[in-house]
C-alpha positions, 0 to 999 in steps of 0.5 A: 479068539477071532471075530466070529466071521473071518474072510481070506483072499488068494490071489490065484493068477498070482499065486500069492494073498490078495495084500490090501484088499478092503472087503464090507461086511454087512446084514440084511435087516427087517427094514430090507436094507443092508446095514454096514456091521464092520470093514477090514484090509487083507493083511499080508498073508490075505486075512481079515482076522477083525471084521467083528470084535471077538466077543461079538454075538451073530444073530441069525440072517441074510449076511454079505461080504463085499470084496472091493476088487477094483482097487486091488487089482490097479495096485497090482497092475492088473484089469480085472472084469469084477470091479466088487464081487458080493458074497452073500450067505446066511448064518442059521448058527449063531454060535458058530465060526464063519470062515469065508475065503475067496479065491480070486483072478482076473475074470473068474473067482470062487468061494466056499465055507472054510474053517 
């Protein structure tokens, strides 16, 4: 079993996973703020398959992922125009697995709900 929300970068102008690529998982609470609940690195395939632990319960809410993009792309000797991209999304079922890829390039990026 995997951490209830689990995140995949593709490099897309490479063709390739997007390889230690740090991303930031948050929750919007009451006090309106953004309360850090995990952090991770893309593996070698892109994954992060931790940023929760496995028995982790989601409570419903106003979550974000936060690809650290910069730093990536100066790894792979690219200028990208997005130096973070935030991907905000809301958890209504709590029992539910939350897959959240990114397909990413240098000036453009999309995300969806996988599985």
């Amino acid at each position: 079993m995997k951490s209830p929300i689990t995140t995949h970068v593709l490099d897309t102008a490479r063709g390739k996973p997007a390889v230690a690529l740090k991303v930031i998982l948050e929750i919007y609470t009451q006090a309106k703020e953004w309360k850090e609940l995990g952090r991770g690195e893309t593996d070698t395939d892109g994954r992060i398959p931790d940023l929760l632990r496995q028995d982790s319960r989601l409570t419903p809410g106003t979550y974000r992922l936060t690809f650290l993009t910069d730093a990536y792309f100066r790894s792979v000797g690219v200028e990208g125009l997005y130096p973070s991209i935030p991907v905000v999304f809301e958890i209504k079922e709590t029992a539910a697995h939350y897959h959240i890829p990114l397909l990413l390039s240098p000036f453009g990026y999309s995300t969806y709900r996988g599985t």
